[in-house]
C-alpha positions as CSV (number, residue, x, y, z in Angstrom):
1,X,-93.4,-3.6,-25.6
2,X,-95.0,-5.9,-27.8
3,X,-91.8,-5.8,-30.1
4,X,-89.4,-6.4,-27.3
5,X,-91.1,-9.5,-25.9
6,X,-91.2,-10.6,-29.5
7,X,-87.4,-10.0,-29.7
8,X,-87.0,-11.7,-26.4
9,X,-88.9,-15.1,-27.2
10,X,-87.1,-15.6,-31.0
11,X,-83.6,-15.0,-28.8
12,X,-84.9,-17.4,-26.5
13,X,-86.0,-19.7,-28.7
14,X,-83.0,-19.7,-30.7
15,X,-80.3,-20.1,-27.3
16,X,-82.8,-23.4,-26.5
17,X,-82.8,-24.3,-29.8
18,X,-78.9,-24.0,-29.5
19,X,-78.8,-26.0,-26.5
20,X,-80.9,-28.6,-27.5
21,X,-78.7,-29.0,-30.7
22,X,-76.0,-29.0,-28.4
23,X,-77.3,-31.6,-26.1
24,X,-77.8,-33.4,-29.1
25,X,-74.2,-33.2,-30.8
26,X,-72.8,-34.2,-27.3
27,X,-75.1,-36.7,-27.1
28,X,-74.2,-38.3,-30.7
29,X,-70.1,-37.9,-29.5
30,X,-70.1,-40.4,-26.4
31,X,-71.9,-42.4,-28.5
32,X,-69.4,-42.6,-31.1
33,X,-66.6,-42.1,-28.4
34,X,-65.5,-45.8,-28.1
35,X,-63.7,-46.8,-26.8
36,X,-63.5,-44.1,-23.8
37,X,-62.5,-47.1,-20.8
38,X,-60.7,-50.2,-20.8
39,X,-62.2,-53.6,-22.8
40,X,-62.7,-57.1,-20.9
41,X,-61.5,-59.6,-22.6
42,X,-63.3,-63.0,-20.6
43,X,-61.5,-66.1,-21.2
44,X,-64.0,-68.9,-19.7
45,X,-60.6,-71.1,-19.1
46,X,-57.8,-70.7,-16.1
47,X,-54.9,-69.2,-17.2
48,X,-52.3,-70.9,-19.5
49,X,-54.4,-72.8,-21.8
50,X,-54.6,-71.9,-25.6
51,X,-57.8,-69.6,-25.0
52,X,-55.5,-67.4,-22.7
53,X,-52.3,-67.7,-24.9
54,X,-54.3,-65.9,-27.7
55,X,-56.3,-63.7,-26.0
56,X,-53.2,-62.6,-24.3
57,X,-51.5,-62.3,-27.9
58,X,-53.8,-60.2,-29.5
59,X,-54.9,-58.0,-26.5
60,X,-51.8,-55.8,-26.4
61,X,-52.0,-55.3,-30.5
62,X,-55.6,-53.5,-29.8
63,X,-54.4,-51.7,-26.5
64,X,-52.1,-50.0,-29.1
65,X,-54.1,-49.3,-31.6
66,X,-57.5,-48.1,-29.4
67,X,-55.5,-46.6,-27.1
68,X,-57.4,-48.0,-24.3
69,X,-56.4,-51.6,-22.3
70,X,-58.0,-54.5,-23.0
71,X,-57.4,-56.5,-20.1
72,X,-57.8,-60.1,-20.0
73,X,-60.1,-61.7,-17.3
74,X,-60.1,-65.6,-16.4
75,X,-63.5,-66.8,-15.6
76,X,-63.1,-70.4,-15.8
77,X,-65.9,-73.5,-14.8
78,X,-68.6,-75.7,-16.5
79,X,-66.5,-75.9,-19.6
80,X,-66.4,-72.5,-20.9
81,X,-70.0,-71.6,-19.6
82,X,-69.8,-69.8,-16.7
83,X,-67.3,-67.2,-18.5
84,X,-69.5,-67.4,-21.8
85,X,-72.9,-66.5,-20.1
86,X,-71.1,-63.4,-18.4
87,X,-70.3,-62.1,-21.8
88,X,-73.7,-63.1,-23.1
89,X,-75.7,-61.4,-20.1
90,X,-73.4,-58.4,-20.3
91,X,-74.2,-54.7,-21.8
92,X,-74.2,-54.5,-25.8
93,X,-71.6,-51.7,-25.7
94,X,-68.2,-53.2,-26.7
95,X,-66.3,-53.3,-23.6
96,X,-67.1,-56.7,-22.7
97,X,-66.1,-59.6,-25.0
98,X,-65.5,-63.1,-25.2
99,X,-62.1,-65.4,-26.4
100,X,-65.0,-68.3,-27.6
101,X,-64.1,-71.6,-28.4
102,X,-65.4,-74.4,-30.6
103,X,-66.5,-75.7,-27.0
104,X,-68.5,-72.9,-25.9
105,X,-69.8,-72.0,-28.8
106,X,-69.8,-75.7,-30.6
107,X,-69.7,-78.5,-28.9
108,X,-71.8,-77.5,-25.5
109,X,-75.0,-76.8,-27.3
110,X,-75.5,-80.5,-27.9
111,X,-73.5,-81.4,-24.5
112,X,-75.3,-79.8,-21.8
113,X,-79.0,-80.1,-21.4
114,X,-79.3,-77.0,-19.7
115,X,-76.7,-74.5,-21.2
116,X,-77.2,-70.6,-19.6
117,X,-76.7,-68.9,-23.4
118,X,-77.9,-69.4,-26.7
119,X,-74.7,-69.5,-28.7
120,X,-76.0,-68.1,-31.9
121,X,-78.6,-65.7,-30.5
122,X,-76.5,-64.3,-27.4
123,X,-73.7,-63.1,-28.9
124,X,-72.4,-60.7,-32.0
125,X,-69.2,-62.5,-33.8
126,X,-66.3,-60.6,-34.3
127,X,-63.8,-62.4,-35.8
128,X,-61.7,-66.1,-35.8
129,X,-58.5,-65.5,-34.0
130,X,-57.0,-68.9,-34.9
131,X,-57.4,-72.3,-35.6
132,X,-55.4,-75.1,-33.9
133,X,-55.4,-79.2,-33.8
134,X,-55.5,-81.2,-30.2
135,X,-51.8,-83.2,-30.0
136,X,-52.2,-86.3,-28.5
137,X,-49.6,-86.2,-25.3
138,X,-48.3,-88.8,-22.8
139,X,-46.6,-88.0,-19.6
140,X,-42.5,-88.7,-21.0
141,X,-41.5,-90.8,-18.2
142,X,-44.8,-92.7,-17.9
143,X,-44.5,-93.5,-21.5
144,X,-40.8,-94.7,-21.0
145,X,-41.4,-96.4,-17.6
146,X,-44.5,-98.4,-19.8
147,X,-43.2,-98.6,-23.3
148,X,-45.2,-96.3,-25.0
149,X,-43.6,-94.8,-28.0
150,X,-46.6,-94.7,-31.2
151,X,-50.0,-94.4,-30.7
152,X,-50.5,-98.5,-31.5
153,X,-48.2,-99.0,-28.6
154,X,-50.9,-96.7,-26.4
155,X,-53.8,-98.0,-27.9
156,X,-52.8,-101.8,-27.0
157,X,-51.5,-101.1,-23.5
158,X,-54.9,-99.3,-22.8
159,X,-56.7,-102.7,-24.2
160,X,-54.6,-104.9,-21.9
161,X,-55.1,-102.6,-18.7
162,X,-58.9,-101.3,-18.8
163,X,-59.4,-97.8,-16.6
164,X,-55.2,-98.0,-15.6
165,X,-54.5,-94.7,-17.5
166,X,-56.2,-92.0,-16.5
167,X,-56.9,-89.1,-19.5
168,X,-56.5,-85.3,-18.7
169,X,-59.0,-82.5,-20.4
170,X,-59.7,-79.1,-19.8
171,X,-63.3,-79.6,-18.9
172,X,-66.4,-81.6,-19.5
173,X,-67.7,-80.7,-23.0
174,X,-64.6,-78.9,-24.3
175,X,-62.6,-80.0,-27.5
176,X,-60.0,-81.9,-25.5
177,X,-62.2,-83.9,-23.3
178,X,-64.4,-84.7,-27.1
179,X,-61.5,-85.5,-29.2
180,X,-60.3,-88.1,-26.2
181,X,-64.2,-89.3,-26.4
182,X,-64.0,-90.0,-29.9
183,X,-60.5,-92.0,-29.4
184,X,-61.8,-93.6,-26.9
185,X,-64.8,-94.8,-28.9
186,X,-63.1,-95.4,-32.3
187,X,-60.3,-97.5,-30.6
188,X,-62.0,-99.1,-28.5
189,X,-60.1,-98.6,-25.3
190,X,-61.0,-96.6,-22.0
191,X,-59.4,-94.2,-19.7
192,X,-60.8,-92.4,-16.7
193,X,-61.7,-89.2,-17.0
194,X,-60.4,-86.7,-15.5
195,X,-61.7,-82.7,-16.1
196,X,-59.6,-79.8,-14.8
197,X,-60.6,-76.3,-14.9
198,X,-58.9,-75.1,-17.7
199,X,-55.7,-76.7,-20.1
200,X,-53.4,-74.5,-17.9
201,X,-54.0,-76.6,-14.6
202,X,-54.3,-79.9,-16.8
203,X,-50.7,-79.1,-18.0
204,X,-49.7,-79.5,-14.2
205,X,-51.1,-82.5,-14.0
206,X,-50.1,-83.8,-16.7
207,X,-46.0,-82.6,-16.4
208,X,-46.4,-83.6,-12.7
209,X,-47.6,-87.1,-13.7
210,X,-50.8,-87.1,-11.6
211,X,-52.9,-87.7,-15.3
212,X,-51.2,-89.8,-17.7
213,X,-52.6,-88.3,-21.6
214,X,-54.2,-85.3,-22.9
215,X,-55.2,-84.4,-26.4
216,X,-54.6,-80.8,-25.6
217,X,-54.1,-77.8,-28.0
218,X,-51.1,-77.6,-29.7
219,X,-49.8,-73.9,-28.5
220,X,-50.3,-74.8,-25.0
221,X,-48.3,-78.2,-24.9
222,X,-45.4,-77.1,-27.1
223,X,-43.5,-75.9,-24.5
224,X,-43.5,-79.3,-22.6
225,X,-43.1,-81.7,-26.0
226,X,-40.1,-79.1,-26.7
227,X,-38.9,-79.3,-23.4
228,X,-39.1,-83.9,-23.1
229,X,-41.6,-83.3,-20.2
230,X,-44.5,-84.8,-22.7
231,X,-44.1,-87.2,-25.2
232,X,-45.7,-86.6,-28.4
233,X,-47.8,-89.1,-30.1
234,X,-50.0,-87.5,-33.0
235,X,-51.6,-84.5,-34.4
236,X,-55.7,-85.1,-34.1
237,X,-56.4,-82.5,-37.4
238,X,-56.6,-84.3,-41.0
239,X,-53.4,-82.9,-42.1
240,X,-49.9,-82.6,-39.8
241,X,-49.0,-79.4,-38.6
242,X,-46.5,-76.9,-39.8
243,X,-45.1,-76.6,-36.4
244,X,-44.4,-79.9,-35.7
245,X,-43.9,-81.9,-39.6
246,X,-42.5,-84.9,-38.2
247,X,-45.6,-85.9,-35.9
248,X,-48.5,-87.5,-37.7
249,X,-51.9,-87.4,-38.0
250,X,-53.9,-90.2,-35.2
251,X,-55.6,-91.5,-38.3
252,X,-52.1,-91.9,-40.2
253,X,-50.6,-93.2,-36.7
254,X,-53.4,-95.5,-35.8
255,X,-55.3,-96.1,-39.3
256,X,-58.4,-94.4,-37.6
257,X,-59.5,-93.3,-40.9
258,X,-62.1,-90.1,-40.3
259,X,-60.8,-89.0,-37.3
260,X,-60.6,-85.6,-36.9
261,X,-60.6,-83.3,-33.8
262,X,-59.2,-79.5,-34.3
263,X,-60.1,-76.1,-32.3
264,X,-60.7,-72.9,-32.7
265,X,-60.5,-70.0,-30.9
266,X,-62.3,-66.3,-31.4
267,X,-63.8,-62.9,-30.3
268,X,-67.6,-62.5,-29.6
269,X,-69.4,-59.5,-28.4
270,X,-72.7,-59.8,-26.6
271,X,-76.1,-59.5,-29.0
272,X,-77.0,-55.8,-30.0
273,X,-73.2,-54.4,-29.8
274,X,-73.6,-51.8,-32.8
275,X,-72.4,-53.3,-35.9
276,X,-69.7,-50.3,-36.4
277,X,-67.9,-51.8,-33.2
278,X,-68.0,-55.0,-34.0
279,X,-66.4,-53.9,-37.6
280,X,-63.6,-52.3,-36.0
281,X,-63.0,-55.0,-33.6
282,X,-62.9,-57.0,-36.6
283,X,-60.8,-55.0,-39.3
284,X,-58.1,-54.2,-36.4
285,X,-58.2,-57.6,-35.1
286,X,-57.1,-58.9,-38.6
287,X,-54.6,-56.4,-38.9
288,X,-52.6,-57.5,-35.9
289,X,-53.0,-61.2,-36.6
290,X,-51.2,-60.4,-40.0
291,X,-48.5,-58.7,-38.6
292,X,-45.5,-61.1,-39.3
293,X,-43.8,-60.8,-35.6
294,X,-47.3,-62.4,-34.9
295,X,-47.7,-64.8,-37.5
296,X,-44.5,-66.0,-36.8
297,X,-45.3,-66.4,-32.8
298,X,-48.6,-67.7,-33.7
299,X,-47.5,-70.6,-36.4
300,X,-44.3,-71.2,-34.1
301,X,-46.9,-72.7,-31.3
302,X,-49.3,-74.7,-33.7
303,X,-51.8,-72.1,-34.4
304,X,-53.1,-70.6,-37.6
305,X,-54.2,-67.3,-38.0
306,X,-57.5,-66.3,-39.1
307,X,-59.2,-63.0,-39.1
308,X,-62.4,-63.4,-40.8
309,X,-65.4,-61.5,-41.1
310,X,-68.0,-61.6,-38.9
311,X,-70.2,-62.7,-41.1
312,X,-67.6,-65.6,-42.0
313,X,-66.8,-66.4,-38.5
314,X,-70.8,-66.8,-37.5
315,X,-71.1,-69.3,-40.5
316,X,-68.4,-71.5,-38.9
317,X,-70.1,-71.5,-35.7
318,X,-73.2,-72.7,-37.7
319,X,-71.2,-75.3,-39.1
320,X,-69.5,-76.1,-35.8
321,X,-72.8,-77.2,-33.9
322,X,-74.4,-79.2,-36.5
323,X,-70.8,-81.4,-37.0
324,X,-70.6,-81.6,-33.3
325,X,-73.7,-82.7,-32.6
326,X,-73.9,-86.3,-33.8
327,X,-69.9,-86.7,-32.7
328,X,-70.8,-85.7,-28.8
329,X,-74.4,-87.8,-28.5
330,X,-72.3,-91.3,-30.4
331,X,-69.6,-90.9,-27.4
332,X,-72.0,-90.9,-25.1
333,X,-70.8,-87.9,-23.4
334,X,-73.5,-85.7,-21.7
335,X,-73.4,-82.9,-18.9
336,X,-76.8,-81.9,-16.8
């Protein structure tokens, strides 16, 4: 009998230890199953700005090559912090990120007193989608029905009629409303200000001639400076873009010398996503941005295509808040 039970509890012990192992091995698999559901994608804009041109770009490459959507979801308000804290508050798991912008995760650190996130400690970096400079634009038939053909002509009409034009941006805090800012404060001259929800909505504004200028992001304006509905004045990086050669640079237009204004544009997880997501994020991300049907669409529109590490890509956010700091407290622009 003795022998039986014996027999009995080794068998036993060896199915549970089975099981367990089992349990274990099943376990480990969902874990490394991702992605087993569709990815967010939060864009902390409206629709139609250069934040949802690129995550829009990139979003189908990744569907394709994780076999899983990744679905692109407009959370737009307080400049790119109501749509940024979402991601920052959401599960570490890889199906929530972030299109980030050298707003959200630059500029609004020293802009808002009481930002919801920590922008280095809330989120995981994944990669820079692309780089682009602000284009300084004017509303085509305002700028005929007023003269307005160079950015000297804008600059001394705005002197001679104080608070008459009316300047366009995206939101408080973002990289359009601080590059008009530092125009603004290096010329001399003032415009109301006048923040929309995103550079989608300020486009309709802008086409419809309700706002008069914007320095908006290249890719999303193209379209309307192709099209004569916006005239065109300058490029606000330090060099002239590839997309448009024959515009130049505000401080070549204007003799502004230092100023410069570019964005960026990339994909953040929240904190704690496990490094081996983020790496593939990363490494797949690149991929598609080197494909030459999208370096082509990209370059076309004003952008520049990155893909850098994530270790690369946290550096320039590093970078980003200590050069944006002194820039956003001498225009004087704060947000409480």
């Amino acid at each position: 009998m003795s022998s039986v039970v014996a027999g009995f509890s080794r068998r036993s012990f060896a199915a549970v230890a089975g099981l367990a192992m089992l349990c274990v091995a099943s376990h480990v698999a969902a874990q490394t199953a991702w992605p087993s559901k569709p990815i967010r994608i939060v864009v902390p804009f409206a629709p139609g700005g250069t934040t949802d041109i690129l995550a829009r770009a990139v979003a189908p490459e990744l569907s394709k090559v994780f076999g899983q959507s990744f679905l692109v979801d407009n959370r737009a308000g307080a400049g790119g912090n109501l749509g940024a804290d979402i991601v920052a508050k959401a599960a570490p798991d890889g199906y929530t990120l972030l299109m980030g912008t050298v707003g959200t995760h630059g500029i609004n650190k020293a802009l808002y007193s009481r930002l919801p996130y920590d922008p280095q400690k809330d989120f995981a970096p994944i990669t820079l989608v692309a780089g682009v400079p602000n284009v300084m634009v004017m509303n085509a038939e305002k700028a005929r029905t007023l003269g307005i053909n160079t950015v000297p002509d804008f600059i001394k009409y705005a002197k001679a009629h104080p608070g008459q034009l009316n300047m366009a941006s995206s939101g408080n805090g973002t990289s359009i409303h601080l590059a008009g800012e530092l125009f603004k404060t290096m010329t001399g001259t003032f415009m109301t200000h006048i923040p929309y929800t995103g550079s989608g909505p300020a486009m309709m504004g802008m086409v419809s001639g309700t706002v008069d200028v914007m320095f908006d992001n290249l890719p999303s304006s193209m379209a309307q400076i192709k099209g004569g509905k916006l005239k065109a004045f300058a490029v606000t990086s330090s060099q002239r873009s590839a997309a448009l050669p024959d515009l130049p640079t505000i401080e070549e237009a204007a003799k502004l010398k230092g100023y410069e204004a570019s964005s960026w544009f990339g994909l953040l997880a929240p904190a704690g996503t496990p490094a081996d997501i983020v790496l593939r994020l990363q490494q797949e991300t690149a991929k598609a941005l080197s494909l030459p049907s999208m370096k082509e669409k990209l370059l076309a529109q004003g952008a520049i295509p990155s893909g850098n590490t994530p270790q690369e890509f946290a550096a320039l956010i590093d970078a980003e808040i200590k050069k944006w700091a002194p820039v956003v407290k001498a225009s004087g622009a704060r947000v409480d």
